[in-house]
VOLOPA-452133 format. One record per residue (C-alpha): residue in one letter; z, x, y. Coordinates in Angstrom, 2 decimals. Each point is the difference from the previous one (the first is absolute). Layout:
N
<r residuo="a" pz="Z" px="X" py="Y"/>
...
//
This chain:
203
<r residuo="x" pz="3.50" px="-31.29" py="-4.82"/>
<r residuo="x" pz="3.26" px="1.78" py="-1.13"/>
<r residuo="x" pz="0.49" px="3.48" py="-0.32"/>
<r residuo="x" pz="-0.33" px="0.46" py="-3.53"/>
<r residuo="x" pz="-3.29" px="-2.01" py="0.22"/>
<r residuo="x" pz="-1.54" px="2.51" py="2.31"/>
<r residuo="x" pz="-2.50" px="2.44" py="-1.36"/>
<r residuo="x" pz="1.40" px="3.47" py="-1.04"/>
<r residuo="x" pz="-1.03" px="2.89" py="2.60"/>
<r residuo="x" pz="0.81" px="3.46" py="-1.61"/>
<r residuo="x" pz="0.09" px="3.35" py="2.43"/>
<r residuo="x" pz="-1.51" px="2.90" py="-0.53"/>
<r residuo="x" pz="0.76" px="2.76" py="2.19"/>
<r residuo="x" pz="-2.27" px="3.40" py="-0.53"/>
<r residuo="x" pz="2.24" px="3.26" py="0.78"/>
<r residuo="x" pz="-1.47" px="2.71" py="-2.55"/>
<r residuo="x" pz="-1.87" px="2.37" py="1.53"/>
<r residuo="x" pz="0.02" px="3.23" py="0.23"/>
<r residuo="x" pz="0.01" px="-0.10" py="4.77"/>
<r residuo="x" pz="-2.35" px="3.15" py="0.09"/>
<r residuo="x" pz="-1.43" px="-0.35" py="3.21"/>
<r residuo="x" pz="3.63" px="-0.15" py="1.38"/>
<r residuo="x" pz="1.35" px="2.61" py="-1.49"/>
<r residuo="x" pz="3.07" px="-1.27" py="-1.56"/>
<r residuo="x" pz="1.30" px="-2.85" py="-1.97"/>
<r residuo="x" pz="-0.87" px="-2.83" py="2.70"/>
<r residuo="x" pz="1.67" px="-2.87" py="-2.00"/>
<r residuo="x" pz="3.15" px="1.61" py="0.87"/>
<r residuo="x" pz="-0.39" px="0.66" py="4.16"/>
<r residuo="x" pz="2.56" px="-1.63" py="2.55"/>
<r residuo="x" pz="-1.57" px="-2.58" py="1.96"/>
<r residuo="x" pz="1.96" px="-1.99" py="2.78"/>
<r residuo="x" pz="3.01" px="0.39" py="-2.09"/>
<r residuo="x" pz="-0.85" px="-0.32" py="-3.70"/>
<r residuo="x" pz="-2.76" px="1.73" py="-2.25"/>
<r residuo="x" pz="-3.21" px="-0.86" py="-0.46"/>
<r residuo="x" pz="0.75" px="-1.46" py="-3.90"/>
<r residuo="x" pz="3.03" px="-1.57" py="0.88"/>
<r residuo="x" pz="-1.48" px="-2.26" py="3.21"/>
<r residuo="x" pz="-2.86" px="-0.56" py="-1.87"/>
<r residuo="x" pz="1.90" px="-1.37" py="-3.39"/>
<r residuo="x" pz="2.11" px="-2.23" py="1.86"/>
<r residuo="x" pz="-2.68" px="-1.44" py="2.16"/>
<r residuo="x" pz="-1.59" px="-0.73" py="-3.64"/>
<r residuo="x" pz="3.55" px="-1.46" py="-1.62"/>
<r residuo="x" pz="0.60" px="-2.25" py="3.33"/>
<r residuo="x" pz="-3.65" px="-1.52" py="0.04"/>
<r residuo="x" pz="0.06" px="-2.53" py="-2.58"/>
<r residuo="x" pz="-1.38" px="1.68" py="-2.83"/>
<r residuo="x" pz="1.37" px="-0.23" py="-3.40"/>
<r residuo="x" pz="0.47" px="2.01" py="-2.13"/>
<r residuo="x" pz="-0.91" px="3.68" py="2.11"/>
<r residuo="x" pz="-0.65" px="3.61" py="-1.48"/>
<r residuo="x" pz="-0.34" px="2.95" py="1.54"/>
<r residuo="x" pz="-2.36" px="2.29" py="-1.06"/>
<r residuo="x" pz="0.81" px="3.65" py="-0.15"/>
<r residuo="x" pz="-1.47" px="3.44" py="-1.20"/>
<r residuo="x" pz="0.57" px="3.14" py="2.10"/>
<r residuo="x" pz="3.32" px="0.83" py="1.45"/>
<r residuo="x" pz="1.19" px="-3.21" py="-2.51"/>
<r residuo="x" pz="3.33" px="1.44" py="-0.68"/>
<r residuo="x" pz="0.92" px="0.13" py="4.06"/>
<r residuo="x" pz="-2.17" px="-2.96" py="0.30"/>
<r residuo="x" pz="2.53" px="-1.92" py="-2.30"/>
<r residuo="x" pz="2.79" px="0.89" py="1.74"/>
<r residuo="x" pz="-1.03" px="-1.16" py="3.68"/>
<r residuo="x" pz="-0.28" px="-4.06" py="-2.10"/>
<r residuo="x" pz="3.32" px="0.16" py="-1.02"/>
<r residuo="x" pz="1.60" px="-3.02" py="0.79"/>
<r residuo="x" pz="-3.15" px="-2.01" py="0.88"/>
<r residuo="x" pz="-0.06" px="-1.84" py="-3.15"/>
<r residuo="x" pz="-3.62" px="0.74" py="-0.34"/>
<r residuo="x" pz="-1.65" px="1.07" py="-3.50"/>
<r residuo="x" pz="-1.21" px="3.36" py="-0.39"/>
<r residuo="x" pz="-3.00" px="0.95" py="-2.28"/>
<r residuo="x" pz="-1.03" px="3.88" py="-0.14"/>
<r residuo="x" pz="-3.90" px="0.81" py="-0.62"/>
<r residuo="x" pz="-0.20" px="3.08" py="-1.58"/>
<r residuo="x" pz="-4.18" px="-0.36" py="0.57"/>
<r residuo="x" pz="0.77" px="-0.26" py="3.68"/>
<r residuo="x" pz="-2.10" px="3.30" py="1.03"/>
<r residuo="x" pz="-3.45" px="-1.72" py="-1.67"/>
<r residuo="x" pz="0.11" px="-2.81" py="2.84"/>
<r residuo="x" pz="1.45" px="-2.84" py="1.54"/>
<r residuo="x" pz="-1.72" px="-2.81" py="-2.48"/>
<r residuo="x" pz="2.32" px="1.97" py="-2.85"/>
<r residuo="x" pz="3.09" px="-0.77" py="2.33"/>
<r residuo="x" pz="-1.10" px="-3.97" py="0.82"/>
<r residuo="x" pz="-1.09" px="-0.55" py="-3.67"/>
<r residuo="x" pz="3.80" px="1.48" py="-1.14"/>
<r residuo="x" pz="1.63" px="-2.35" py="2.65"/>
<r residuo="x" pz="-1.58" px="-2.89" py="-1.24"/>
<r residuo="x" pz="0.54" px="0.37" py="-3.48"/>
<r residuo="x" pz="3.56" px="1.16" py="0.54"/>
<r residuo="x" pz="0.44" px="-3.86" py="2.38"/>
<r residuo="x" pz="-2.11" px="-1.68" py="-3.38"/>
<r residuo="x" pz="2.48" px="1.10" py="-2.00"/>
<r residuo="x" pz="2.76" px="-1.55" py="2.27"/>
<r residuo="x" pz="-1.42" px="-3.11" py="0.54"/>
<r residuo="x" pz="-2.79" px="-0.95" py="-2.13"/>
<r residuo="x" pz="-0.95" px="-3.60" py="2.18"/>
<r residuo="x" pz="-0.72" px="2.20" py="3.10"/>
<r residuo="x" pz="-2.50" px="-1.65" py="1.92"/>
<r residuo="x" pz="-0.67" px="2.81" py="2.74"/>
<r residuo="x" pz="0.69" px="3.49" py="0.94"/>
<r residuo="x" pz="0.86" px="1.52" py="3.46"/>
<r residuo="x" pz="-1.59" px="3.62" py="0.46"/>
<r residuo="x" pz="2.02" px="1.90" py="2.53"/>
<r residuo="x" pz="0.11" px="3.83" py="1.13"/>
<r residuo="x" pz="2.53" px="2.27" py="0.78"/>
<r residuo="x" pz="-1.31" px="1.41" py="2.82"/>
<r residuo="x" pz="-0.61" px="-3.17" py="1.96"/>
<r residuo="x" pz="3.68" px="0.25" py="2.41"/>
<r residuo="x" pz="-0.78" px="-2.78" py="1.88"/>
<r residuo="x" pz="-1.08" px="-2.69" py="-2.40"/>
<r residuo="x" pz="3.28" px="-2.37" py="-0.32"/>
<r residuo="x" pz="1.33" px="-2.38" py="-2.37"/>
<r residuo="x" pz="-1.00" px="-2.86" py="2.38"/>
<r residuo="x" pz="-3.45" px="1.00" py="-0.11"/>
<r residuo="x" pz="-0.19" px="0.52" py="-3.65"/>
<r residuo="x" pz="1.36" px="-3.35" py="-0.30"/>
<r residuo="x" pz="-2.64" px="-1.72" py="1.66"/>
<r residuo="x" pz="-2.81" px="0.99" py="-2.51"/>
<r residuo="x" pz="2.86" px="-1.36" py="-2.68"/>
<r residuo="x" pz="0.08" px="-3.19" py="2.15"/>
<r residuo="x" pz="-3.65" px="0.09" py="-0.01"/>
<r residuo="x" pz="-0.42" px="0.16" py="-3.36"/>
<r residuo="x" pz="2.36" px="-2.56" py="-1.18"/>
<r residuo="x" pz="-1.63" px="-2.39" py="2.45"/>
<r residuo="x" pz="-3.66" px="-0.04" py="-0.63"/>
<r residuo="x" pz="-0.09" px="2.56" py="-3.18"/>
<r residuo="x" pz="-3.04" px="2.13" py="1.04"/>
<r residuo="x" pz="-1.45" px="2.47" py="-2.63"/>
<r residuo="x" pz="1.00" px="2.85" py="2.69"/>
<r residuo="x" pz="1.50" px="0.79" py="3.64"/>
<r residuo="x" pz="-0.43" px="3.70" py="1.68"/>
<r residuo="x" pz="0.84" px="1.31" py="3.25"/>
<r residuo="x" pz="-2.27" px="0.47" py="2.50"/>
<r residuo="x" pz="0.04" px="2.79" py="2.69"/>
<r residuo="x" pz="-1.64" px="2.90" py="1.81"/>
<r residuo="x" pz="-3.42" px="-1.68" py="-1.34"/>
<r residuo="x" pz="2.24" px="0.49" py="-3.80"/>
<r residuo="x" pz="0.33" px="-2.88" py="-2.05"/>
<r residuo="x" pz="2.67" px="1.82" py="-2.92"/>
<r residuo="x" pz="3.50" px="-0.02" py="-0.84"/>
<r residuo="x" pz="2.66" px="-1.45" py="-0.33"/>
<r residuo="x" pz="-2.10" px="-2.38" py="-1.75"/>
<r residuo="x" pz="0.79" px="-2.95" py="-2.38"/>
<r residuo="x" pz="-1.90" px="-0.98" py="-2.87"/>
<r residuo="x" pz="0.12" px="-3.04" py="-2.54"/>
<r residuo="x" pz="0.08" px="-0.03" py="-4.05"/>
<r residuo="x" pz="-3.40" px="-0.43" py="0.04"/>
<r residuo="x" pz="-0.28" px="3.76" py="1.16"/>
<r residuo="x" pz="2.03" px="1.81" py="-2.25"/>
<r residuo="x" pz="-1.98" px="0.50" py="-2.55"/>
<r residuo="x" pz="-2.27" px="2.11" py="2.61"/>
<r residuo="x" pz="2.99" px="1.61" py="1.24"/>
<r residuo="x" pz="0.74" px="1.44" py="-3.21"/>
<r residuo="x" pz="-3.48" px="1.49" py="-0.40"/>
<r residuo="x" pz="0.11" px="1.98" py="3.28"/>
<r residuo="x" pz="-0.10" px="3.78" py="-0.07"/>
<r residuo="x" pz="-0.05" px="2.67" py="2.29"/>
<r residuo="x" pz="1.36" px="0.20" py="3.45"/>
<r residuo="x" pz="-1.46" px="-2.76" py="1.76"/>
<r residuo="x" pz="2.77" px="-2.39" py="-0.77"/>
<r residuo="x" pz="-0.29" px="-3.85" py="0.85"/>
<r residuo="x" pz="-2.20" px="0.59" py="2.94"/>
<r residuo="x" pz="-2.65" px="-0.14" py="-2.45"/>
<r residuo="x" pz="0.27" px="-3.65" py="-1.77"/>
<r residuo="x" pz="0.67" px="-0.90" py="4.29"/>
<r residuo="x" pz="-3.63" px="1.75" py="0.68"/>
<r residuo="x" pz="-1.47" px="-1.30" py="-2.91"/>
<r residuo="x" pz="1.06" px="-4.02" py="0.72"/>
<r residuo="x" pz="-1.84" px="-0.03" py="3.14"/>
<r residuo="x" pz="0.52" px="-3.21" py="2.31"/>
<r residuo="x" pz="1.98" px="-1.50" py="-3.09"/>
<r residuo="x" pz="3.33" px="1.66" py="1.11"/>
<r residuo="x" pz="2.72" px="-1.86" py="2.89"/>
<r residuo="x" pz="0.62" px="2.56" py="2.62"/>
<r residuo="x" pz="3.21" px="0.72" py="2.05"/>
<r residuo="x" pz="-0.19" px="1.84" py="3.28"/>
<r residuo="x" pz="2.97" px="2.78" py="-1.06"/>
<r residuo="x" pz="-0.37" px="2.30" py="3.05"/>
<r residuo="x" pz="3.36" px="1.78" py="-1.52"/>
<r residuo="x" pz="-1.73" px="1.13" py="-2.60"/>
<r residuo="x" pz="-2.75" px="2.07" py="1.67"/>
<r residuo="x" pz="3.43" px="2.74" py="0.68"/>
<r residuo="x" pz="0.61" px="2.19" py="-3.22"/>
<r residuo="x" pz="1.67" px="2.81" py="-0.47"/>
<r residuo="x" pz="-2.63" px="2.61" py="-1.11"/>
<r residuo="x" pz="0.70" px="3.39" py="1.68"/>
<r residuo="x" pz="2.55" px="1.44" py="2.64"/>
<r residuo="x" pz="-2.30" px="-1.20" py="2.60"/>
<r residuo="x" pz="0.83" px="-3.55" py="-1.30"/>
<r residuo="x" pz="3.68" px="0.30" py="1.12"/>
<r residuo="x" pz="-0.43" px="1.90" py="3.38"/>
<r residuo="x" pz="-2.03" px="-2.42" py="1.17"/>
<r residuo="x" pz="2.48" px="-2.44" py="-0.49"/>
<r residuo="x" pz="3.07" px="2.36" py="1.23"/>
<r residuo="x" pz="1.12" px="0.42" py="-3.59"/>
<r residuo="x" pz="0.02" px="4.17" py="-0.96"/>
<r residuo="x" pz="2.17" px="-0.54" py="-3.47"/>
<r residuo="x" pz="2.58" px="2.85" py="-1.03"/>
//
């Protein structure tokens, strides 16, 4: 199969809210060498999918200058503070827009340091392979994001509300969902305990 026969994979990558529990904006804290937006957006960009927006609300303007020079497509949601489902239902429309024919969507965090372009790529790889309805990751007895999900689901991803994100559609789908161990995803940056337990104390 050439390229431009493979199915298109957009990218979304959730960085909107408001970091309460930590205390300050936690998109934008140094970790091992580059903030938490920027390693996160170009682990997004360098995994495959195409095309890839980031998803912004609080802190946006600050937010928007940590992508430059990425290449990455930025959509603000002013709803961002009524829940995540208003921030994945923006990214998607904003990617629908871009590419009409998309035949799945990547749901990735900004919080989630550790999870690479490499392993995003294999639920792209995945997908493009055997075209399952949905992949999650799997970890700390989790099954959640970064998660993929066909065409077929959009339509319920554009009804979501609330802060429960696509955890719920994963929950609801039962055994009918392809699970990837991700144990790099069970590490998020939540609160300053987060980053001394991994030696990182931000300015």
């Amino acid at each position: 199969m050439i390229e431009a026969d493979l199915p298109r994979v957009g990218g979304i990558l959730l960085a909107a809210g408001g970091s309460n529990r930590m205390g300050r904006p936690k998109q934008l804290i140094e970790f091992e060498g580059a903030t938490l937006i920027q390693r996160t957006a170009e682990s997004l960009k360098g995994s495959g999918c195409d095309p890839c927006i980031v998803v912004l609300g609080s802190n946006a303007n600050d937010c928007v200058t940590e992508l430059s020079g990425i290449g990455i497509d930025i959509c603000i949601n002013e709803a961002w503070a009524s829940g995540m489902s208003s921030s994945i239902k923006a990214g998607l429309m904003r990617l629908l827009e871009a590419e009409p024919d998309l035949s799945a969507v990547m749901i990735t965090l900004a919080d989630q340091p550790y999870v690479t372009a490499a392993i995003i790529g294999k639920f792209v790889a995945e997908y493009r392979r055997i075209r399952p309805t949905m992949i999650a990751s799997e970890y700390n007895g989790i099954t959640g994001v970064p998660a993929l999900f066909s065409r077929e689901m959009f339509d319920r991803i554009l009804k979501l509300k609330g802060d429960r994100g696509a955890r719920a559609l994963i929950e609801a789908a039962g055994d009918n969902v392809i699970r990837f161990s991700v144990p790099e995803a069970a590490f998020d940056v939540d609160s300053p305990a987060d980053l001394v337990s991994v030696g990182e104390t931000g300015p």
